[in-house]
N, C-alpha and C positions, 0 to 999 in steps of 0.2 A: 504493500500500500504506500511506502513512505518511497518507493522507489520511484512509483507511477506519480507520486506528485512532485517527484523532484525533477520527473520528466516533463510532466503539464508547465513546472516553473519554466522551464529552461525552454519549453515550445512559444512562450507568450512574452519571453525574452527576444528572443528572436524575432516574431511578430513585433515587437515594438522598435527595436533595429533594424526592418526593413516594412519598415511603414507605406510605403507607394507600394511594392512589389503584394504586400498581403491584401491590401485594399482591389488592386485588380484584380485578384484572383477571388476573392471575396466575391468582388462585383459580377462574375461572369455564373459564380456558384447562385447569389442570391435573384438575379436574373433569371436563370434557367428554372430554379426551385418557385419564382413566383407564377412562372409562364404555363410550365405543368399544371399546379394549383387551380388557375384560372381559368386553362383551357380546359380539364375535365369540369370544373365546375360549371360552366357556363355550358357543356355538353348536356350535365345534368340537368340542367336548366330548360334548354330546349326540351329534352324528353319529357320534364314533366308538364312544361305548357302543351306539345302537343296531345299528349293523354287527354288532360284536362279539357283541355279543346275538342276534343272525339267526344267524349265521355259526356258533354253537357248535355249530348241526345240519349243518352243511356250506357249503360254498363255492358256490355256484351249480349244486346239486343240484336235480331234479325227481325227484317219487314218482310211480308211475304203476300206479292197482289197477284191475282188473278189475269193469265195471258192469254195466248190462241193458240189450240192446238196445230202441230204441224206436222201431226202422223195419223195415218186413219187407223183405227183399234178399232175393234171386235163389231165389225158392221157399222162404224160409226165415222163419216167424213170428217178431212182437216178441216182445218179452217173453223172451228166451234170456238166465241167467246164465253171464256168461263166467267164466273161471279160466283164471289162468295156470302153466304148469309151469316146468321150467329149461329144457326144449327151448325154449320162446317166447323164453327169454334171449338163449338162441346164435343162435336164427334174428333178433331183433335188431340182437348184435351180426354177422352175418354181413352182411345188408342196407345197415345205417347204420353208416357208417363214418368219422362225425363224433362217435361215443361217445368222450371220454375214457376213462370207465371205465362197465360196467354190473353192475347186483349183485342176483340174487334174495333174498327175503325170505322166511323163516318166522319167525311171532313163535306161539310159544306161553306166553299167559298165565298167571299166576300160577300158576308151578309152586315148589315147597320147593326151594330150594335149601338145604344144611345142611354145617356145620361143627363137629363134636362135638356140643355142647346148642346151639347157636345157629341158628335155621330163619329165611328171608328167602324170603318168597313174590317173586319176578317174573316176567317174562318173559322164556323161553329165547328167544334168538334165532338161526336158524341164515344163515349169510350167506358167501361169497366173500370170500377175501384183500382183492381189491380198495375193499372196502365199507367198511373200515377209514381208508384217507386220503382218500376222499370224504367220509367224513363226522365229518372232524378228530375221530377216534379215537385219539387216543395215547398209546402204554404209558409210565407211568412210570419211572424209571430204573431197571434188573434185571432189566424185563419186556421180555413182547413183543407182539405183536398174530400174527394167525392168520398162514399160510401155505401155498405150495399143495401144502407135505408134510403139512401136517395135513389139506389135502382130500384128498389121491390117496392116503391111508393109512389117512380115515376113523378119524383118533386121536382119543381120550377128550379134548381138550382144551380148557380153559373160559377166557375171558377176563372179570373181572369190573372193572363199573363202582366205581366209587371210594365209592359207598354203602351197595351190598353188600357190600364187604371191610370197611366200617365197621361191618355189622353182624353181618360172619362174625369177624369178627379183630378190632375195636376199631379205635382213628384211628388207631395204632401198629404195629398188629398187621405181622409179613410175612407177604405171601399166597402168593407165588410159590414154586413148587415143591412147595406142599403139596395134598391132597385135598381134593375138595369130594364130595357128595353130590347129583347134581339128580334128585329121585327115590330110587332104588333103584339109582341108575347111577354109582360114580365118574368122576370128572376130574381132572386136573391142574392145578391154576394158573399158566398162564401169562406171566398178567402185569393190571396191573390200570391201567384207564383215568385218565391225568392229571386232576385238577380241571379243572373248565371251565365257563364262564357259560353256561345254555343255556336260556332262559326258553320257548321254545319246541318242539312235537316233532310229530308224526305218532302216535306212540303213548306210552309212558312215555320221560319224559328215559335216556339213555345213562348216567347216574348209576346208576340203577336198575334195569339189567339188568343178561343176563349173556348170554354169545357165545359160539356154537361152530360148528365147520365146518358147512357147509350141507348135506354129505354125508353128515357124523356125525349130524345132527339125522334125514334121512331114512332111516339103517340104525335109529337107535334106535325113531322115530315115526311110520315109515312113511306119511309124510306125503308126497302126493306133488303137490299145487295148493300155490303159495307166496301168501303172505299180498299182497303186492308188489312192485314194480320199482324198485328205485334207479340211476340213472343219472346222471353229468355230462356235460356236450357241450364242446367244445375251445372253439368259439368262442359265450359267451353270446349275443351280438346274433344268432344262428340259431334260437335257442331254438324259435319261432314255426317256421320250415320243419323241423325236426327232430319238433316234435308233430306237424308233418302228416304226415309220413313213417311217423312209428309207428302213425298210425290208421291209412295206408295197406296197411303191411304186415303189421299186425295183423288189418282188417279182411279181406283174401285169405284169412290163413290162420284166423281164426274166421268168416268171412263174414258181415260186417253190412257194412251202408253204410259207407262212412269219412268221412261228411257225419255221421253219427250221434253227436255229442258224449258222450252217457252211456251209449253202448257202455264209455269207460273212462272213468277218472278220473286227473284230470294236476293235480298241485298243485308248480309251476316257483318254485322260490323266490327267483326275479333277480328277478320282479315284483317281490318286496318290495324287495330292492334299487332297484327304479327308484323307489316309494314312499319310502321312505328318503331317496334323493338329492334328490328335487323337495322332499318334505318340510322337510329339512336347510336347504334352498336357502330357501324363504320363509323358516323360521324364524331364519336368518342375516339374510335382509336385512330382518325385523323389527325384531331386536335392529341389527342397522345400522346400520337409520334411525332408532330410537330415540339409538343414540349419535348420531350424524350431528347432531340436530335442539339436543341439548344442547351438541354443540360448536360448531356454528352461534350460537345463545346466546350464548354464549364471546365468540365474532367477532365479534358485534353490540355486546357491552361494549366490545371490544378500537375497534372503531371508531370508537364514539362515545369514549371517552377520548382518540382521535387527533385528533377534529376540535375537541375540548378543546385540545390541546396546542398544537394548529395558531391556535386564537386567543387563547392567552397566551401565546406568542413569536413575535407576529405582528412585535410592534417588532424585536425580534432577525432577523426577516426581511429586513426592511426594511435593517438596518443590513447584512447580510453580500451583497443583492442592492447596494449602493449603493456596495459598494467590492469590485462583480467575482463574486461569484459567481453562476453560471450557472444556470437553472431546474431541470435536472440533478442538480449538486450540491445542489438545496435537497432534491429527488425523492428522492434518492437518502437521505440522512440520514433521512427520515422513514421512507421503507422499513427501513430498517436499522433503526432503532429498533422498527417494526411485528413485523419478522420476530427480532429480540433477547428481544422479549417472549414471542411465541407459542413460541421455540425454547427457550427455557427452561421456560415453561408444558408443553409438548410432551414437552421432557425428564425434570422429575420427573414427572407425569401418569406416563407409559410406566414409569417405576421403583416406581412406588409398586403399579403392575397386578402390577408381576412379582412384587412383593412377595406381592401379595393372591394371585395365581397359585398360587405355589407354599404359602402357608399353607391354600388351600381343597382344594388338593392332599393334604394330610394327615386332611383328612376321610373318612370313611366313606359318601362317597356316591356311586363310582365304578359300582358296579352298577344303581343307578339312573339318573342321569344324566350318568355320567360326569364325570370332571377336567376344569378350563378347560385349554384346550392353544394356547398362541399355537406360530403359523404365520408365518413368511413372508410365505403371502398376506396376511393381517391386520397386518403390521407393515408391508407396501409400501402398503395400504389407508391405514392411519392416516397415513402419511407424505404420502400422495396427498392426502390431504381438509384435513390439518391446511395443507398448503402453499397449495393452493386458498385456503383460509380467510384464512390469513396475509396472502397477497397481494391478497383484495378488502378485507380488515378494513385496510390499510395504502396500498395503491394510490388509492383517492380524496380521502381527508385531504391525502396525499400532494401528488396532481394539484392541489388547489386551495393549499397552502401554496405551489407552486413557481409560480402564474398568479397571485399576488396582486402587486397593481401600486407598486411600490416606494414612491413620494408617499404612497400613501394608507399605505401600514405607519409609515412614519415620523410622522406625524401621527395612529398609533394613540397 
């Protein structure tokens, strides 16, 4: 112990007699150690805005509408548009019994919604309780989302996205509990949908609508074919045997082929999840090897400054191999000294990220590309490559100060 600090002394001695020479090699260590940091962070970042951005339509939701067949099956011509009703829902969920949740759909477009003098064309949608936490619908605090007394009662009751009560009631306004107009038809206000990123949709974003029982929609509109099917399934990675199953038992009970692909239409949105992931994945180990290649850099300064070091205290060699000390102990102080550097280098490097971190964090650019987010993984990463580095930019200087042959240092 008293030896390794007499080695730390004598490293930080040095460091202070060659003050420019440790400062650049510092600079190129804490450089490369902040660029790593940043650039996985900021990878993290994007991945998680675009999840978030997917996901504002739902969690590993597929939509599934009715197409035209394009093969003639069992006496039965192509060319037949299909339509789905709610009976196809239950017989669905009756069959496949890997559904989480499943939810018919009626979207009726731009219809007036109104509130005193204030009119907002969207689309009525009518849909099942369950359609709601599928597709991260959330009432605001004092509200609520539908339920299955507002279907089995067929109540007047309306749930409005967070755009139209913006343009029924102002950003302030309260909506809940009061009347709305859709049509010629009162409702209730329910409750109105939490803010949410949702750059993507099937029809107009969830902002811009408005929701009522799936029941109430068909006593009022006599609607009786739904626009389309929402479904989730328990375990994504089935995703793939679950659409066969639906063409299967779809096809029975419409009779097409279930080889017949644009009999329906199936839009599975974990694809994009897996898009995402692999995406995420190069664009991490882009920015990776970008940091990787500048902290490399680093190491390559750091080393050659060692093998500097290693030949102007070659006489110092000489003198401390000539009265006893071991190849070892020469190995070992120069390591130390190698890895004294980079850990320092390492250390502000890493301080100065979190710095930057949390300052790019107060930007305004979270909906686009999201906040840098150090991780973990990225902190056991940089710890991993910087030590790598440490130990080749210090191990060979190292090797050759400790095999120099005592005669010849002393006669340096």
């Amino acid at each position: 112990m008293n030896q390794f600090a007499d080695t730390v002394r004598e490293v930080f001695h040095y460091f202070r007699q060659y003050r420019a020479r440790t400062f650049m090699t510092l600079f190129g260590l804490i450089w490369g150690t902040m660029t790593v940091v940043l650039l996985l962070s900021f990878g993290n970042g994007v991945e998680k805005a675009m999840k978030k951005n997917m996901h504002g339509m739902g969690d590993g939701i597929a939509i599934l509408w009715p197409g035209t067949t394009t093969k003639a099956w069992q006496g039965y011509n192509r060319g037949r548009n299909l339509r789905f009703r709610v009976d196809d829902v239950e017989l669905l969920r009756r069959e496949i019994n890997e559904f989480e949740a499943i939810s018919g759909e009626y979207i009726y477009y731009d219809r007036p919604t109104r509130y005193a003098d204030h009119i907002a064309k969207a689309p009525v949608t009518g849909v099942m309780p369950e359609y709601g936490p599928m597709r991260n619908i959330i009432a605001r605090e004092g509200g609520r989302w539908l339920n299955d007394l507002d279907m089995e009662n067929k109540r007047r009751v309306v749930f409005l996205g967070f755009g139209i009560r913006n343009l029924l009631f102002g950003e302030n306004g309260d909506a809940v509990g009061k009347y709305v107009y859709i049509g010629e038809t009162p409702f209730q206000v329910i409750g109105v949908l939490e803010k949410k990123t949702q750059p993507s949709s099937y029809a107009y974003r969830d902002e811009d609508r408005v929701f009522i029982p799936l029941t109430t929609f068909e006593s009022l509109y006599g609607w009786r074919y739904l626009s389309n099917v929402v479904y989730k399934i328990q375990d994504p990675t089935h995703n793939k045997v679950i659409e066969n199953r639906i063409y299967e038992v779809l096809g029975k009970r419409f009779k097409f082929d279930p080889t017949d692909r644009n009999a329906l239409g199936v839009w599975d949105t974990t694809e994009m999840d897996k898009f995402i992931y692999y995406f995420s994945l190069g664009f991490k180990l882009f920015l990776g090897l970008i940091g990787v290649i500048t902290l490399v850099v680093g190491g390559i300064g750091l080393a050659n400054i060692m093998y500097v070091v290693v030949q102007e205290r070659t006489l110092e060699i000489g003198i401390k191999r000539s009265i006893g000390a071991k190849r070892r102990m020469i190995m070992s102080q120069f390591l130390t000294e190698a890895f004294l550097i980079i850990s320092i280098g390492a250390g502000v490097g890493f301080c100065l990220a979190l710095v930057l971190i949390k300052l790019i964090s107060l930007l305004p650019i979270e909906e686009y590309v999201g906040h840098p987010q150090l991780s973990w993984a990225v902190a056991f990463a940089s710890i991993a490559i910087l030590s790598i580095i440490g130990f080749l930019a210090g191990y060979f200087p190292a090797r050759k100060a400790s095999r120099l042959k005592v005669v010849e240092c002393l006669r340096y």
